[in-house]
C-alpha positions in Angstrom: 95.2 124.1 114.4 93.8 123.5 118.0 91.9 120.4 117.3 94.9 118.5 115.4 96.5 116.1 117.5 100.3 116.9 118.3 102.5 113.7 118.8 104.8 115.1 121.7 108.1 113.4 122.9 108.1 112.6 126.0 110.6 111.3 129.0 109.3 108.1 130.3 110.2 107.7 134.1 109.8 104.8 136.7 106.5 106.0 137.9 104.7 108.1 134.9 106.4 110.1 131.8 107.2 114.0 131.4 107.6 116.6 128.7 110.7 116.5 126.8 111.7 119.7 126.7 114.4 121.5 124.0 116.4 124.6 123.9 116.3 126.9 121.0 119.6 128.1 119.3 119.1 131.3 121.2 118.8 129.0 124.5 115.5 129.6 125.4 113.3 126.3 126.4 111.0 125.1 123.7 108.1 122.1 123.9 108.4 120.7 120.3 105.2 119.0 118.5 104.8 116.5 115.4 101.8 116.4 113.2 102.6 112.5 112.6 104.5 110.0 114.8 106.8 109.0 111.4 107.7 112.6 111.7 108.9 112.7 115.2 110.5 109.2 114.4 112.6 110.8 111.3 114.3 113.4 113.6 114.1 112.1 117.1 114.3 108.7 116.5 112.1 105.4 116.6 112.8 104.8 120.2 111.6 108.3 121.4 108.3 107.5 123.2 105.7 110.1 122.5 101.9 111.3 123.6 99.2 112.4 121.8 97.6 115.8 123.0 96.2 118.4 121.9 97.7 122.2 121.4 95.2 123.5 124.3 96.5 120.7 126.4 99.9 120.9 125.7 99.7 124.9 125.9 97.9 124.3 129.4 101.0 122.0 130.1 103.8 124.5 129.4 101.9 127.3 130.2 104.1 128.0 134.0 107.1 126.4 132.6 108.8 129.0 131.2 109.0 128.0 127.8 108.8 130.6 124.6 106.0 128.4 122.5 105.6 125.1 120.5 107.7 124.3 117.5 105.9 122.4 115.3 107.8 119.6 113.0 111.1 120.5 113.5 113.6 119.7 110.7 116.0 118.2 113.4 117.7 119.2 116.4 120.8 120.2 117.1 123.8 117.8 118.8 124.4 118.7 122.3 127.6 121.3 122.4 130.6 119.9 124.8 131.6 123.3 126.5 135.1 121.6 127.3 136.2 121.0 123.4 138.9 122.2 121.9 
């Protein structure tokens, strides 16, 4: 799968963009990956800016992060919890 580009979300900032980075249901940080930009469109959304990398790169990228792997094509995410609820 290494030389298939990834379309990865990203966090644009004022002076360059990072990783967007997600938790898995068991907490642990995840980088997440879409084989198509219409992909990570249909669960993230059409306004989530993205980069194309490879998986070596983005492996190198995460690689001291302390993140558990790369999802690939996620179905969807998960709504942020409120802790304070009822």
């Amino acid at each position: 799968m290494s030389d298939v580009p990834l379309f990865v979300p990203v966090l644009a900032g004022r002076y360059g963009s990072s990783l967007r980075l997600f938790r898995t249901a068991a907490g642990k940080r995840t980088a997440v990956a879409f084989t198509s930009p219409l992909r990570l469109a249909s669960v993230l959304g059409s306004e989530q800016q993205w980069v194309r990398l490879s998986e070596p790169a983005l492996r190198g990228m995460i690689r001291d992060l302390d993140v558990v792997g790369i999802l690939v094509d996620p179905a969807g995410t998960m709504a942020r919890t409120n802790s304070g609820a009822a």
